[in-house]
C-alpha positions in Angstrom: -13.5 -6.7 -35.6 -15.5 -6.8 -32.6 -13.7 -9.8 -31.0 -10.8 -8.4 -31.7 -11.1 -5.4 -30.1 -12.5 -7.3 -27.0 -9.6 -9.8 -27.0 -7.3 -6.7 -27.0 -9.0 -4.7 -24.1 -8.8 -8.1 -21.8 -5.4 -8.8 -22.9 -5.0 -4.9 -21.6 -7.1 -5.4 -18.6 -4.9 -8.4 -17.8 -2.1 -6.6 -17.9 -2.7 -3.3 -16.4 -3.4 -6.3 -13.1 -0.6 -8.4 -13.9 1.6 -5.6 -11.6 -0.8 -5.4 -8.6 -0.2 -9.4 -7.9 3.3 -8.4 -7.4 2.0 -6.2 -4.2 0.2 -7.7 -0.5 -3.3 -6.6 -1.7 -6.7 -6.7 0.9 -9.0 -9.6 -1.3 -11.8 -7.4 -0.6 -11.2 -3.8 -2.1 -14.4 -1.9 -0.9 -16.2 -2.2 2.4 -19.2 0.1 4.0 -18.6 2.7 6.4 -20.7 2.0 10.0 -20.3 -1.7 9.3 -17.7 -5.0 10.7 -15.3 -5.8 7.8 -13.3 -8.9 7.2 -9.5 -8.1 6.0 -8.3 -10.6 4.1 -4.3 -9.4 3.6 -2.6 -11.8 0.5 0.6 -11.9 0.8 2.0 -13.9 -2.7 5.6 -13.9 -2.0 8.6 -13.1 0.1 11.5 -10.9 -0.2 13.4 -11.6 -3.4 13.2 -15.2 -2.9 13.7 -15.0 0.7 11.0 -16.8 3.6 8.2 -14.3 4.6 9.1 -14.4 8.9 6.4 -11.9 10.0 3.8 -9.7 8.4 2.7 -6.5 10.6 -0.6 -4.3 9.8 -1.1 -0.9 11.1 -4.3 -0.3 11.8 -5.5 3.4 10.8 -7.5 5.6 12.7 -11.0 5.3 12.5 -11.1 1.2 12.3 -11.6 -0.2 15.9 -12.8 -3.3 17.3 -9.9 -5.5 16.0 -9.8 -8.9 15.9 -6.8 -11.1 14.2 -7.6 -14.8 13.2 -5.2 -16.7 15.0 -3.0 -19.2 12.1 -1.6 -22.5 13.1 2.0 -22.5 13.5 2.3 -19.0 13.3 2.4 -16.4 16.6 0.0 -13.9 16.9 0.7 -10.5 18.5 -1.6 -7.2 19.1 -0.4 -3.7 19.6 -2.7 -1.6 21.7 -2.8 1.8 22.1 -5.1 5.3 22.5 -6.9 6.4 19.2 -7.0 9.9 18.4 -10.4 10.1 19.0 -13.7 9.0 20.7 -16.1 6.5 18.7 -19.1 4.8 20.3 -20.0 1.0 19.2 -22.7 -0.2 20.3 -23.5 2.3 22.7 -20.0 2.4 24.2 -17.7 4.7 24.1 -14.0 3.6 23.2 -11.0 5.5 23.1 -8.2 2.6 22.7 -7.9 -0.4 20.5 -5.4 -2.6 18.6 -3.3 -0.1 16.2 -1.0 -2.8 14.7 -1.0 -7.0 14.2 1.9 -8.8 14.0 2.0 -12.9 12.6 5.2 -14.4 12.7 6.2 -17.5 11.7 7.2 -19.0 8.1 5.9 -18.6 4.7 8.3 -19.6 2.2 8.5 -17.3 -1.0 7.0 -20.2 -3.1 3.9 -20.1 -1.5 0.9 -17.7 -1.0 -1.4 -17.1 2.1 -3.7 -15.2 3.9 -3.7 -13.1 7.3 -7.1 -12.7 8.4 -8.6 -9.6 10.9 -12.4 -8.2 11.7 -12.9 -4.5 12.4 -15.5 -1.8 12.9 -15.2 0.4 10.1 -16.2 4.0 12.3 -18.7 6.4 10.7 -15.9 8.7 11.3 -14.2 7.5 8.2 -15.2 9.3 4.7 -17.3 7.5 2.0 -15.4 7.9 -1.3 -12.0 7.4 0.1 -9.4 4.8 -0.2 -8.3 3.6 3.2 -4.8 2.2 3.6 -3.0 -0.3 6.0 0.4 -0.2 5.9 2.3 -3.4 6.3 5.7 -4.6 7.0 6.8 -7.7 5.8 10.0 -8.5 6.7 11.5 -12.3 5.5 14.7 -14.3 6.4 17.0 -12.0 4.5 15.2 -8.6 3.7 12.2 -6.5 4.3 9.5 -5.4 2.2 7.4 -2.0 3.7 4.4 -1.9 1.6 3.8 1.5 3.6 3.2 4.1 0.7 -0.1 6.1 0.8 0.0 8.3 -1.4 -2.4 6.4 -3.8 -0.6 7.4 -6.9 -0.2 4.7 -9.7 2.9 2.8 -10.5 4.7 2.7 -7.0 6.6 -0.1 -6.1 5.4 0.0 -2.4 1.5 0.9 -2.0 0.2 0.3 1.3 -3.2 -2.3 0.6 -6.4 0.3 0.1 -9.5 -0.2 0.8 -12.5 2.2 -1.2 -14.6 3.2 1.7 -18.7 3.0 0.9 -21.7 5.3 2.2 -24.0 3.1 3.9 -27.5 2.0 2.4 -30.0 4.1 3.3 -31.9 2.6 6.2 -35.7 2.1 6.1 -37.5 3.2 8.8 -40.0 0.0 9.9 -43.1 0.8 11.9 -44.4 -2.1 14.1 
């Protein structure tokens, strides 16, 4: 009885996921508040069997210090503009930053891949919340605007979230 009712909740477990690879999903789904974070963006098809041709992040408010990886035979553009507020990093103070990343180039819908960015995570954001980053992925014929934020299960267009994390307590060291 007891394997069956643990081959029953995986077969659920697999399920209830089975949707989500449908979706452009971040690989990592939590990250720490006050610390860099590596977004991994998957993107596992294109538009109803159409070529991804460019994949655009917005960047939301409170995540600063952008940097895009650069992909081979794909071009790599940064919008800039003025946040809506003031964080310091490292001391500075810094009131503009990349807001959106665009790759373009060609992904066909039979293939998967990756789109890769570092950020500062400000301590601005809340721990306990789900961040989003809307994207845009527009292919050959089609567009797919995995924009909505609402966090609500069961839409056909969530927006990648990320579960924002308190940050470990910090020691205090005497030397």
């Amino acid at each position: 009885m007891k394997s069956f009712l643990l081959i029953s909740s995986l077969a659920l477990a697999l399920s209830a996921a089975t949707p989500a690879l449908a979706h452009i999903t971040l690989e990592t789904g939590e990250a720490t508040i006050g610390s860099y974070y590596k977004a991994v963006v998957r993107v596992p098809h294109g538009c109803n069997g159409s070529a991804t041709t460019q994949v655009r992040v917005r960047i939301p408010e409170g995540v600063v210090a952008v940097k895009p990886q650069p992909k081979a035979q794909w071009t790599l553009d940064t919008t800039e503009g003025d946040y809506a507020a003031t964080y310091t990093l490292h001391g500075a103070k810094i009131t503009t930053g990349v807001t959106e990343i665009s790759w373009a180039g060609t992904l066909p819908d039979a293939y998967y891949d990756e789109f890769v960015f570092r950020a500062y995570l400000t301590t601005a954001l809340k721990a306990g919340e789900t961040l989003y980053f809307p994207i845009v992925q527009a292919c050959a014929q089609g567009v797919e605007r995995w924009i909505d934020i609402s966090g609500k299960p069961d839409v056909s267009n969530p927006a990648p979230g990320l579960k924002l994390l308190a940050p470990k307590a910090q020691h205090a060291h005497s030397h």
